[in-house]
Each structure stands twice: as structure tokens, then as C-alpha cells.
N, C-alpha and C positions, 0 to 999 in steps of 0.2 A: 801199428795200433793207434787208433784213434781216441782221443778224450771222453768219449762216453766209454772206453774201455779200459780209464784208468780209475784207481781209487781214490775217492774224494778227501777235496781238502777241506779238515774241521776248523772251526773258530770254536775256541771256547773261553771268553770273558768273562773277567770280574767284574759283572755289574753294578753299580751303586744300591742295595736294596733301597735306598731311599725313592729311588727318581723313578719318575711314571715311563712304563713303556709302550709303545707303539711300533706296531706293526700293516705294512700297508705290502699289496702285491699287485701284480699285473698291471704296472700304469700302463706300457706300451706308448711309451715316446706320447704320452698326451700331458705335456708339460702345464700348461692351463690348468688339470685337474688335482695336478701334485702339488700345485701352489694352492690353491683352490682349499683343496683337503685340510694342508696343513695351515693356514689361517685359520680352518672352519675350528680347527680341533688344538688350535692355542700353541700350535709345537714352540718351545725356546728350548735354548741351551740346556738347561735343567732334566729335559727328556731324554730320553734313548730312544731314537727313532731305528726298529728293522726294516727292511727293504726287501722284501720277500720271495724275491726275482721276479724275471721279465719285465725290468723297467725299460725294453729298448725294442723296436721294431714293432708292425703293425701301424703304429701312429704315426704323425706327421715330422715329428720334432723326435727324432730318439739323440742325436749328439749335440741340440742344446739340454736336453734331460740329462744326459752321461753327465755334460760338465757342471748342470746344475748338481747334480747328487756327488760329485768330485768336490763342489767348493763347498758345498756342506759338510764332506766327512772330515774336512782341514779342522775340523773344532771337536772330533774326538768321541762324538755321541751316536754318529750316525754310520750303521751296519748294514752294506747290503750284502744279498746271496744271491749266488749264481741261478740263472733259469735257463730254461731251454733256447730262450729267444736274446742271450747277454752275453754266450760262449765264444762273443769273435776275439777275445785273446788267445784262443787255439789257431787262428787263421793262415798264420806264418809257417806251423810246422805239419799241420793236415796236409795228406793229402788225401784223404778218401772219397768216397763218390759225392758225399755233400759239399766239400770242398772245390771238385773241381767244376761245380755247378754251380758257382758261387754268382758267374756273372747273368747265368738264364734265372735263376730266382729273384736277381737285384733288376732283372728285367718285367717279370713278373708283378712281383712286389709292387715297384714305381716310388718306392719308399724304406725308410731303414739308413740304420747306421751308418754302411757303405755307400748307400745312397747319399746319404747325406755328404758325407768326407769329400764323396768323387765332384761335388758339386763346389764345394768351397774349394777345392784345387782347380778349377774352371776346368773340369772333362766331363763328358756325357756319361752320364751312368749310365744311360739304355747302350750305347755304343760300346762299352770295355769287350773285348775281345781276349785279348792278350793278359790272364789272371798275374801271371807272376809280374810281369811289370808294374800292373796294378799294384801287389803286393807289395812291392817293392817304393812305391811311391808314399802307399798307405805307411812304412817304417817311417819317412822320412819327416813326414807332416803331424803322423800323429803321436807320437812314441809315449807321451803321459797319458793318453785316455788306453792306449792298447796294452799301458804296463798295468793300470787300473784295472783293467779286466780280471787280466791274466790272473790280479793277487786276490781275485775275490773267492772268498770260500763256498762249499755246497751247503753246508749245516754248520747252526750256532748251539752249542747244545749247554745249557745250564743246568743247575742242579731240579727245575722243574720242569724246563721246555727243550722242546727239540725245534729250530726253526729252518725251514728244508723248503723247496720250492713245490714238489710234487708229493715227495711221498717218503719216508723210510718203510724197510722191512721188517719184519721181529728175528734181528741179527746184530751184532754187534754194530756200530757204525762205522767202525774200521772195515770192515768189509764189504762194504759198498761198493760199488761200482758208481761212475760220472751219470750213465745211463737212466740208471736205476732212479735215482733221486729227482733228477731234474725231468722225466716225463714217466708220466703215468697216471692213465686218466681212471676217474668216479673213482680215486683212493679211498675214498670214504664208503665205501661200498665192499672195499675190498673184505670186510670184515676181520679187520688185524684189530688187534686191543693195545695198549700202552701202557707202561706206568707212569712215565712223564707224558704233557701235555704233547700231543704232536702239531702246529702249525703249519698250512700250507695254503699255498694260491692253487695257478695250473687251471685248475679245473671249475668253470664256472659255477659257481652256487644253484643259479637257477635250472642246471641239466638234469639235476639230479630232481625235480619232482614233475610232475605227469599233469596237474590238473591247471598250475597255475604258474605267476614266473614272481620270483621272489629275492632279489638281488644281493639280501643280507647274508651276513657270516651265517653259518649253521656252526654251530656248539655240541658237541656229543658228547656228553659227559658218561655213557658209557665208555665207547673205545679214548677217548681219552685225542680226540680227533676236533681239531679248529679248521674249519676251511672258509676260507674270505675272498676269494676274486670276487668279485661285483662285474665283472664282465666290461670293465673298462674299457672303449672302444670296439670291442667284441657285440656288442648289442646296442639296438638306437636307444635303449633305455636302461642300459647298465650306467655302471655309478662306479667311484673307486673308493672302496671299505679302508677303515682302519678299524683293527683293534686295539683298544684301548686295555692294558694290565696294568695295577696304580704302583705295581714293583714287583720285581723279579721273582719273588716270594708269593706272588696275589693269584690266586683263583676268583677274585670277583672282576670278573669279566664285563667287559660295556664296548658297546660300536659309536663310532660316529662315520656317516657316509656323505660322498658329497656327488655332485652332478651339476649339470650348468643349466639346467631347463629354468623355464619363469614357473613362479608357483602363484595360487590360485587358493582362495576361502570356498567352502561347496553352500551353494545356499539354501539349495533342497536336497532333502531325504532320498535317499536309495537303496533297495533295498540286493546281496547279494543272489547272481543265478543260483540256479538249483544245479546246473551243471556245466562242467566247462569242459574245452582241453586245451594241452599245451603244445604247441607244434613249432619246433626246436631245430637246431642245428645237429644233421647228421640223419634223421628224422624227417626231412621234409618234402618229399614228393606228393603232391596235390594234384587230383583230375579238376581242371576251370571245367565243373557244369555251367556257368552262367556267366560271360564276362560284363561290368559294368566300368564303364568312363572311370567312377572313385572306390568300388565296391564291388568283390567279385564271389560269386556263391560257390567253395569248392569242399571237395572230400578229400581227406587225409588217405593216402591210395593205401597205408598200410593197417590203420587203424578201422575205415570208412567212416570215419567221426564227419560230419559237414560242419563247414563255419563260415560265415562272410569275411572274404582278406580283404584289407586293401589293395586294389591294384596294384599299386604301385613296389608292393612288396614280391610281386613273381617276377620272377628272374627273367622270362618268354614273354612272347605271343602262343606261346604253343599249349594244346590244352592237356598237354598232362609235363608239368614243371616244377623245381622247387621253388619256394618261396623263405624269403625273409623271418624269421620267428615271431612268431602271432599267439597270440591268445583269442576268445572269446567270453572270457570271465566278466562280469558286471559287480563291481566293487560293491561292498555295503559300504556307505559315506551317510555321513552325518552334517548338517548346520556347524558351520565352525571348523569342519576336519581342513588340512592343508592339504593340497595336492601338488603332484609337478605335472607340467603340462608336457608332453611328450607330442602329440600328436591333434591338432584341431581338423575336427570334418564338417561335413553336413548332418549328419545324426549326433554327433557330439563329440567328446574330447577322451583320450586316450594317455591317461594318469600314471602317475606313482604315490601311491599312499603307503608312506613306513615301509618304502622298499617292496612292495607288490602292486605290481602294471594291472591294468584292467580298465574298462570304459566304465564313463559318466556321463549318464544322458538328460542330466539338468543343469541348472545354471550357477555359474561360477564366478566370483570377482577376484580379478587380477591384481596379485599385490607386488612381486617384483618382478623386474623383464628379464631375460636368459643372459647368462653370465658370459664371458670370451670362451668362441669354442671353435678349432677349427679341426672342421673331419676329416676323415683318414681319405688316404688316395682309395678310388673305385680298383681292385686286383680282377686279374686276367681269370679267366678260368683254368682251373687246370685239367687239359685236353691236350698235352703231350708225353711222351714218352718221358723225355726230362724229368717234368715233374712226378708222375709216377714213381717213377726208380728216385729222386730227394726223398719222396712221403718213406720210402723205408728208412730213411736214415738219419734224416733230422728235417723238420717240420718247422719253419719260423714263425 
């Protein structure tokens, strides 16, 4: 039996009701953005900081991340939960089909925790062949970061919040399943209700709407549903959310987001399209009607919606491809609004305003330059059987 087929471990603290809490999720080893974040948003000692899983893999850095959020929980404040992408203290006693795939997806990948480890031991992570010796090596070198794992729980539940990576069901939380909590995607969708707060990452904020892309937390104060990924490293123009609760007790809810782009004053007026869409991860096969050097005219093959991509965001030469997540939204901006620059072209500049992407086709002054940012390794496609048969059973 494998760890998504055991039931999950609770944390339940005594919080201070005095002390502000925050919660942050999906950094994905972008160590830059978590320091980043937590200056923007003042954390000291005084706070309760949650960690909402998936702080490890996808990004460049997941085991200087590990050990930063290691030296930070030494002082007592700082909570993380397990996610889909954080479960390698299972690595030792797995052996199911994700496990023993362990070395073709660290091949894959080109990046991650393993990655990481096998490098500061001077071995080639593309070359590991032989898992168990690996394993074996990995006891010897790392044994504090892989007992840290191991002791992190799936949900922190307090007397108003439930905090979980992907999702609870409307069932007891003892009954849970590993599986259960830590994947499963558009939760918010699922139409469950709650009576406490339920907090979760997982699932990028901006999948869930159609017209436009919009990075912030969404708030449902019906179902009783907070979801915050900002798509940290997952998108050229995701951001890593925190939520801000002023105490364990608080429904007055506040975000603060951070991102490394240079930001930008608008100096002319513009005014919002009349129509847009959003062409999204999972969603994105495009017929190239028309290729251009920086600009290419295509149709969404399933929608027929047409949009100009940029180039550079299709994946091919080939005229029917997917592409990189795009919009064609045209911001309303104002004299004075702040932007982030994400993207500069020949027709104009490719923003974030208050967390929604879209272009600006007038003129802009620059007021800070982009912060440290270093982007994730380019991954393989996945076109083998290998990875097919991983996608059923754990997804990094």
C-alpha cells in the first residue's frame, strides 16, 4: 500500500488568537519569491506563517527552499502541509509504479529535490540507474531534511479553518485518504459547502475562469472555499499569493502578492475590449493560420476563438500546436494605474494590473527594474510510455 493509500496525518494547534496568520502555497522551489513574498508582507516572529504545500519541485531551488523553511520552523511559528509535489519522505518504503520511476522523471524533470541532493553528492542525476543504491545514499547525506518530510502533516484544522493542499471532502477528516487531500483539481468547482473555512493551493486560480487570467486568491464565501495558488512558476506571469487572517478567529480576509517583474506608471488612457478569451493549460491546441517572426494569427482548434500569440509561445514549427497560456484581453488602465511588465513587444507591453494579465498599447514610465529571478529548467515532453503509466499515479 502506498502513501496516497494511507490516512492522513492531522496537525491541530493552539494558535495564539492574538498573532496574524498567513498562508502561502505552491512556491515550487522558487526560493527568490518566498523571500520576496515575505518581506513584501512584513512576516516576523509574531506571525503564524502556513505553508500550504508544494513548496518543493518544478523550480530551480526546491532543497535550498526545504532547508530554508527547516531553519524557519526552528522558532516555532512556521506550519507547513504536505502537497503533492513534498511526499518524498515516502521514498524509502514505496515501492509502487511512481516510485520505481523515480530516476526517468528526475530525468525528465532536470530539476527537483532529488535532483538537487544527487548533485551536492557529486553524481549525475540524469545518469542514476540503480534506485535503491541511490536510496540508499540519499539516507546517508540527508537524513534531517527526509525526517522533515516525513513528520509534515496533510491538514491543520482549527476551530474556523481547515488548511489542506488540494481539497477535503464533506466526511469526517479522519477518513481521509493521503490521495484524496493532496490532488485534486478545480476543488472549487466541485460544489462541496463547509462550515469552516476550507484553504487550499493545487489548483491555479487563474483555470478556473474563461475570459481572462487573474492570479489572485478567489474568496467564496458561499461554499466556504479560499483558493490561492498564483501559479508560481507554473505561468510567465503567475505570482506567489499570501493570505493574510489578522487571527485565527478572523474572517476579514486581505491578500498581499508578490512577482519579480519591473513595474511601470501608465501614462495614457485605455480603454477595456469588448471581448477576449483565455487559452490555458490543458486547453491549448491552436491551428498557426498565419506565422509571423513576433506574432502569429491562430484559432483555438476547440473553441475556434482566433487571437494573435506570440510566437514564441508555440511549442512547434507545425501548424496545428499547443501553445504557452495567452490571452487577448486589452486592460482598462488609467494615468497613474501601476503595472508589472511581463512581456515588452513591437505593438506594446504585456502587464499585470491588481493581478489580471492583459496588454497595453500606450505609453508607460518605468519605475523599478525586475527583482532576482531565476527560471525553471525547460522539461521534456512527455511522449513515453514511462511517463504515461507516472501521470496515473503521481504527477510532480
Amino acid at each position: 500500500m502506498g502513501l496516497y493509500d494511507t490516512y492522513i496525518k492531522i496537525q491541530r494547534p493552539d494558535f495564539d488568537p492574538t498573532k496574524r496568520v498567513l498562508v502561502t502555497s505552491d512556491i515550487h522551489g522558487n526560493l527568490p519569491y518566498l523571500k520576496g513574498l515575505l518581506k513584501k508582507v512584513g512576516f516576523c516572529e509574531d506571525d503564524i506563517l502556513i505553508i500550504n504545500g508544494d513548496f518543493l519541485e518544478k523550480g530551480p531551488l526546491s532543497l535550498e527552499t526545504l532547508r530554508y523553511i527547516m531553519e524557519l520552523s526552528k522558532k516555532g511559528n512556521v506550519y507547513p502541509v504536505m502537497g503533492n509535489c513534498d511526499d518524498w519522505g515516502a521514498v524509502f518504503h514505496e515501492n509502487s509504479e511512481w516510485a520505481r520511476n523515480i530516476p526517468n522523471y528526475m530525468r525528465w524533470r532536470g530539476s527537483g529535490l532529488l535532483w538537487d541532493m544527487a548533485i551536492e553528492m557529486g553524481m549525475d542525476p540524469a545518469g542514476i540507474e540503480d534506485l535503491e543504491d541511490f536510496k540508499a545514499h540519499l539516507k546517508v547525506h540527508f537524513p534531517e531534511e527526509f525526517e522533515y518530510l516525513a513528520n509534515i502533516p496533510m491538514c491543520i484544522e482549527t476551530e474556523k479553518f481547515i488548511f489542506t493542499h488540494a481539497a477535503v471532502l464533506p466526511k469526517p477528516l479522519e477518513e481521509h485518504k493521503v490521495g484524496e487531500v493532496v490532488r485534486y483539481d478545480r476543488f472549487m468547482a466541485s460544489g462541496f459547502r463547509f462550515d469552516k473555512w476550507v484553504v487550499v493551493g493545487h489548483y491555479p486560480v487563474m483555470l478556473y475562469l474563461e475570459d481572462h487570467v487573474c492570479a489572485n486568491p478567489i474568496i467564496n464565501h458561499e461554499q466556504h472555499i479560499i483558493s490561492i495558488d498564483g501559479a508560481c512558476v507554473l505561468k510567465d506571469d503567475g505570482q506567489l499569493n499570501c493570505l493574510i487572517i489578522p487571527n485565527i478567529m478572523s474572517e476579514d480576509f486581505s491578500y498581499v502578492a508578490y512577482d519579480h517583474f519591473a513595474t511601470a506608471k501608465v501614462l495614457e488612457p485605455q480603454k477595456r475590449s469588448e471581448k477576449s478569451y483565455y487559452i490555458r493549460w490543458g486547453d491549448s491546441k491552436v491551428h498557426v493560420m498565419q506565422r509571423g517572426e513576433e506574432f502569429s494569427h491562430c484559432k483555438h482548434e476547440r473553441t475556434g476563438y482566433e487571437m494573435d500569440i506570440l510566437t514564441k509561445y508555440l511549442f512547434s514549427d507545425n501548424e496545428f500546436t499547443e501553445c504557452n497560456d495567452c490571452t487577448d484581453l486589452v486592460l482598462e488602465l488609467q494615468p497613474g494605474d501601476i503595472v508589472s511588465v511581463v512581456e515588452t513587444t513591437s505593438r506594446g507591453y504585456f502587464v499585470k494590473h491588481k493581478g489580471t494579465s492583459g496588454w497595453y498599447f500606450g505609453k508607460l514610465q518605468m519605475l523599478t527594474e525586475a527583482d532576482e529571478f531565476i527560471p525553471p529548467p525547460k522539461q521534456k515532453k512527455w511522449d513515453n510510455n514511462w511517463q504515461k503509466n507516472l501521470g496515473k499515479h503521481r504527477l510532480k
